[in-house]
N, C-alpha and C positions, 0 to 999 in steps of 0.2 A: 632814244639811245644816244649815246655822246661820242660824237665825231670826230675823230681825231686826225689830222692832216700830215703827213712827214712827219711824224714824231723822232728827233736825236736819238743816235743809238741809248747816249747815258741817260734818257726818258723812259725806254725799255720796263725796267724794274718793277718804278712808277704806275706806270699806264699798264703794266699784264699782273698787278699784285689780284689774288683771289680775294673774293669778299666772304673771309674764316674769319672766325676768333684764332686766337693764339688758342693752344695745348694748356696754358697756364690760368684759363678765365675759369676752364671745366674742369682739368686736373682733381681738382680738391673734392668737390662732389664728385667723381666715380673714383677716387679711391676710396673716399668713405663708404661708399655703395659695396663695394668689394669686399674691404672688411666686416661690413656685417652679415653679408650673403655667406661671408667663408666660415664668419662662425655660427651663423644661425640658420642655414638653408633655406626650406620651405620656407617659414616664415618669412625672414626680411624679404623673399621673390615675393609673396605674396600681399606683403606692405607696399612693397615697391610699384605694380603690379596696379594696387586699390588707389596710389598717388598718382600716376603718372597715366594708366589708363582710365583709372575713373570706375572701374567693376572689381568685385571682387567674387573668386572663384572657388569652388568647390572642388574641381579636378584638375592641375594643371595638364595633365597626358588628353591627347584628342582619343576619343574611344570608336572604334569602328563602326558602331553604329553614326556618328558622326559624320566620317567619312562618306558612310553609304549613302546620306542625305543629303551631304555634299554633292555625291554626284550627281543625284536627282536634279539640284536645283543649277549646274550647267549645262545652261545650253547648248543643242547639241552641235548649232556650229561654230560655237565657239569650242567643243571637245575636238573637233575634226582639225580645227586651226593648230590646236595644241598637237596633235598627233603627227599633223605636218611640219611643226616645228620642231619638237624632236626626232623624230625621222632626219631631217637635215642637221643638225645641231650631231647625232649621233654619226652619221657619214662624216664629219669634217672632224670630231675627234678620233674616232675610231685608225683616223689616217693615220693620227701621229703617233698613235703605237711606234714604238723601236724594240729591236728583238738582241737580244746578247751581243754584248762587244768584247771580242775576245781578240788578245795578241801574243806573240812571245817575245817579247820582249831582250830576252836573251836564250840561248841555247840553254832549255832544262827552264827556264821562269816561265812560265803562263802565266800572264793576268786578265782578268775579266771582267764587266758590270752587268748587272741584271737590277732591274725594275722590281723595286716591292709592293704593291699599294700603303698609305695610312691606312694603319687599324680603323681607327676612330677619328670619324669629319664629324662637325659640326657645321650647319648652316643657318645662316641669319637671312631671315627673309622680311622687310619689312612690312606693315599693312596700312595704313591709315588713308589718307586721301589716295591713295595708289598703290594696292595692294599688288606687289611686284611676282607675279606666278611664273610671269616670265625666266626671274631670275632662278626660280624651282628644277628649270630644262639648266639652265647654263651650267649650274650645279652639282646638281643630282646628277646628270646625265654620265660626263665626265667622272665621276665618282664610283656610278656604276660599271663604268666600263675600266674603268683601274684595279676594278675587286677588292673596292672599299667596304669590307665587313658589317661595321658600324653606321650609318647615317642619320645623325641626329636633328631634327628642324628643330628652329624654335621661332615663332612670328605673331607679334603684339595681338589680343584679343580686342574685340572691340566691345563697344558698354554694351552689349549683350551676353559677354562671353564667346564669342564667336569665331573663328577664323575664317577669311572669306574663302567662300567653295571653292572656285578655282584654285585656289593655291593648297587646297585638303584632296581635290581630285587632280592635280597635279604631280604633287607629293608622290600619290598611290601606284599613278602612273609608272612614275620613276623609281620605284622600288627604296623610297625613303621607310627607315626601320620603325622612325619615333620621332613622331610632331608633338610639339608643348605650345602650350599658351604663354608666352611668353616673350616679352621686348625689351627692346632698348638696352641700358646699362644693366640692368637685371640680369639678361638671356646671357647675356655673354661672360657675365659672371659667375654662374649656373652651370655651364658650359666649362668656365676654366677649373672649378675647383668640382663640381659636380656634387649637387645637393640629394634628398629625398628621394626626387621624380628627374633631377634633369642627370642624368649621365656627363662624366666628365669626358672631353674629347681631346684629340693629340692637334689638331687643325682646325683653325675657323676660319669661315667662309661669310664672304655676303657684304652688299654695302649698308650704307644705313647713315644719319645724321652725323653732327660732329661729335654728339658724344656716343655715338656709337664706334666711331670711327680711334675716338679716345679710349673710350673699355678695350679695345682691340688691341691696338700698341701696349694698354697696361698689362694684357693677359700673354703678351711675349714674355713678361717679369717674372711668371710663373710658369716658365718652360709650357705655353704652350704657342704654337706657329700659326702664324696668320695668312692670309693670301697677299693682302698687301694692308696699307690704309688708304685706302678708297673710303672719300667723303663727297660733297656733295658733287653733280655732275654738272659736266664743262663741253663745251662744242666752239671748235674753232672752224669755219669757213675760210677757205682761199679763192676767190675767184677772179677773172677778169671779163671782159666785155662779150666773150660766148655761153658764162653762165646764164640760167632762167632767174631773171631777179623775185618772181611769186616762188619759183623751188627754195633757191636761198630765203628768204622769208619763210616758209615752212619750215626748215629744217634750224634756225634760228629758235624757234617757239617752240618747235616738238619739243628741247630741251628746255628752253626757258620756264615750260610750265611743270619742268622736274619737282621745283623745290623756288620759294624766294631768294635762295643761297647760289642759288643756280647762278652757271655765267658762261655769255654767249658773244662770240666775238664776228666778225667779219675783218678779216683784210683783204684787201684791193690794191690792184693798180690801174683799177678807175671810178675814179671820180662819178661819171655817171650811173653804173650801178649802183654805188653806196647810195646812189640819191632815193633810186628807183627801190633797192632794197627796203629804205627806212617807209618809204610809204608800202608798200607790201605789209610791212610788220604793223604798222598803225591799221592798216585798212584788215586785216587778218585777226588782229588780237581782239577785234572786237565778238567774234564769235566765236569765242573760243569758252565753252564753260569755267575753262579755269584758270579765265582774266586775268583776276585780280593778280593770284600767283608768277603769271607770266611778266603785270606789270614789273613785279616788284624786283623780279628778276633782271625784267632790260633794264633797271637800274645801274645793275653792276655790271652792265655790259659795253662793248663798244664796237664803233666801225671805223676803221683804221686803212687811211689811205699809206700806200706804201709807192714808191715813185718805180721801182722794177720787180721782177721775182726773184732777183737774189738778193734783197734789204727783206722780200715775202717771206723767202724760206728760212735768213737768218733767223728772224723774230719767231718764224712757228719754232725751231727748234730751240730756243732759247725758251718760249713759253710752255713745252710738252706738255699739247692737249691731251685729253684722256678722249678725244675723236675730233679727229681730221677729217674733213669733206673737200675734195680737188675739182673744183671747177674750171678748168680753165683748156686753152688750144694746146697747150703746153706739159700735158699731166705729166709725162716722164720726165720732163726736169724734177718735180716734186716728188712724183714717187721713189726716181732714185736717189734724193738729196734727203728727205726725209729720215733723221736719228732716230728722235725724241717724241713720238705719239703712240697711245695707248692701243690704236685701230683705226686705219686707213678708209676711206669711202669715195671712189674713184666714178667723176663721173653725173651727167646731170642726172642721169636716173637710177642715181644708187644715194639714195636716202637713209642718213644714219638710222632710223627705224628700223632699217632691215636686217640690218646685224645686233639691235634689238630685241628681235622677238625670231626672226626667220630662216634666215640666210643660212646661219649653219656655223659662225663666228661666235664666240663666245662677245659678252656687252660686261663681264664683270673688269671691270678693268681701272690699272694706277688715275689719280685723278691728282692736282693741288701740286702739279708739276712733279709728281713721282714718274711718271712715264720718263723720264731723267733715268732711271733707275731701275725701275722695276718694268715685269712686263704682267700683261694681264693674264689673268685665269687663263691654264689650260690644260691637257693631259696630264702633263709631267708634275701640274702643282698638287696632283693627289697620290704621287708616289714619291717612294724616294732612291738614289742611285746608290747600291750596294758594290765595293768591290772585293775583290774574290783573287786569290795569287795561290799559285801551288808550284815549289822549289823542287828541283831533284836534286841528285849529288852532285851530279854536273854543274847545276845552277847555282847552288851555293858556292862553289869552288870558283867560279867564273867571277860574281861580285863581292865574295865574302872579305878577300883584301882590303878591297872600296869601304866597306861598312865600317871594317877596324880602325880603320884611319882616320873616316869621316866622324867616329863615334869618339875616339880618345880625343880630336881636335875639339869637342864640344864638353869634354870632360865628362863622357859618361860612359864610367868603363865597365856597369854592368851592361851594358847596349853588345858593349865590345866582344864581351868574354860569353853572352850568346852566339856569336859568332864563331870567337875562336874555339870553345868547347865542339863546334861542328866537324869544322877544318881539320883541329888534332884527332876526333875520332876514325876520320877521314883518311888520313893521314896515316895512325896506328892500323888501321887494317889493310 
């Protein structure tokens, strides 16, 4: 990894840039991808489909019989593990239900908001080196408990035609409506304008590469809504000299071996763990099945001495990880100073894995310093706030002056003359 000592604030930029393409390298291929999908459906999905995964298929819909041989082939305590993860995952959304917000705002005005779910989600689940079933709970679950209608999967086959069991017994668990065989720039295409077999949907969900991440932003084009653009994943460490330097090493590579895009940071204000860290990761990465990956990853990574914890906390907020991990004597300075990160992890033995797969935190979350901005997956991102107003005579008469005035000073004097046609009714009787 590359070490970087006191780096100047104006270095910042510099040393915390992600290792992405630009929007402008892929742009051009998934628009192309788009427009053929919109005017030709099935077909271009299934050109798309025979290029990019290498099979081509007979049915894009998973058929129940599928399903059911799905679950044969998980085991069963890896099913048990899944049922304790959603069990907790559904206790921690379930919380954030809110129930009608109602006020009167004047004598005679009521106004109100209530919660509607989306019709229509769509979910992107990826499959390839790591078929992500986890993300199926973060999802679906959430989904189910907003009284989302419609739930649509769609998740790369592999050269067999395949989707991996867990994320088909997954699926089923969660009361998803309709799984497709179906990835990448393709699904989400499929999903925005809705082909043959794939349903179009109002929301899409899920992360996925950069050019998944790219289909996503372009299917906003076409009126439909995204959770965010969440692209490849990122893990920022904080710690000082009461961190476990093999935890931190762990928890470094759990992410590292995400993706080769992946990017893994450590900052310090000491020197000695950064030492003890990097041999951890050298002495670790070697047993790890998915090496290579992880190397190529601590590439784009760094360990970043910082001289106090507040030059620490500047630069995490200035970098908003998509997960923060707090190691230190100190965690309430951070936890309360903390703006800009997508999901907190407090603690040596609270391992970003657990809000992963277990804990009950949603893991879909802003990454490529969107955590600036957005927040990650959660209740509220599968419904949406409706409000609701009811005038009496009173209430009219009380702001309707307000309206006339504030409506002719904007030059719109049909705004107005709804009003006043109220007032002289009002008024006449």
């Amino acid at each position: 990894m590359n070490k970087i000592y006191g780096p100047a604030r104006e270095e910042w930029p510099e040393l915390l840039k992600r290792p992405t393409q630009t929007i402008g390298d892929i742009e051009a291929m998934v628009k192309e991808i788009f427009t053929e999908i919109r005017g030709k459906g099935d077909r271009a999905v299934s050109k798309y489909t025979s290029l990019f995964d290498g099979v081509t298929l007979k049915q894009t819909a998973v058929t129940d019989v599928e399903i059911e041989e799905a679950e044969g082939l998980v085991p069963a305590e890896l099913k048990e593990a899944i049922r304790l993860a959603k069990d907790n995952i559904e206790k921690f959304h379930r919380a954030q239900k809110t129930g009608k917000v109602s006020v009167t705002t004047t004598e005679g005005i009521e106004c109100w908001q209530e919660k509607r779910p989306i019709q229509k989600i769509g979910l992107y689940i990826p499959g390839g080196t790591a078929p992500l079933f986890s993300t199926v709970l973060m999802l679906a679950v959430p989904a189910g408990i907003a009284g989302c209608g419609e739930i649509i999967l769609c998740s790369p086959p592999d050269k067999q035609g395949k989707i991996n069991p867990a994320i088909l017994y997954t699926a089923k668990l969660c009361g998803v409506t309709k799984i497709l065989k179906v990835g990448g720039i393709q699904a989400i295409a499929g999903m925005t304008f809705g082909t043959e077999s794939i349903p179009p949907v109002y929301k899409i969900f899920g992360p996925g590469n950069q050019y998944v991440t790219v289909a996503k932003q372009l299917a906003t084009q076409y009126g439909v809504a995204i959770d965010m653009p969440a692209g490849p994943s990122e893990l920022l460490v904080v710690a000082d000299d009461s961190a476990n330097a093999s935890f931190v090493a762990s928890d470094l590579l759990s992410q590292a071996e995400h993706g080769t895009d992946s990017q893994v940071i450590l900052v310090s204000t000491s020197r000695d763990l950064i030492d003890e860290v990097e041999g951890e990761i050298a002495s670790q990465i070697e047993e790890l099945p998915r090496k290579t990956i992880a190397e190529a990853s601590i590439q784009n990574s760094r360990l970043i001495y910082v001289t106090d914890k507040n030059e620490a906390l500047d630069l995490i907020n200035v970098y908003g990880p998509e997960h923060l991990i707090i190691c230190s004597q100190d965690e309430a300075f951070y936890t309360d100073g903390i703006i800009n990160a997508g999901s907190v992890f407090i603690g040596n033995y609270t391992p970003e894995s657990a809000g992963d797969y277990a804990s009950g935190t949603n893991h879909t979350l802003p990454t490529n310093g969107y955590a600036r901005n957005y927040s990650g997956v959660n209740l509220d991102s599968f419904t949406k706030s409706v409000t609701f107003q009811k005038i009496s005579e009173t209430g009219i008469q009380s702001i309707g002056r307000a309206i006339e005035i504030m409506a002719e000073a904007e030059g719109l004097q049909a705004h107005k003359n709804a009003v006043t046609l109220r007032l002289n009714s009002l008024r006449n009787s």
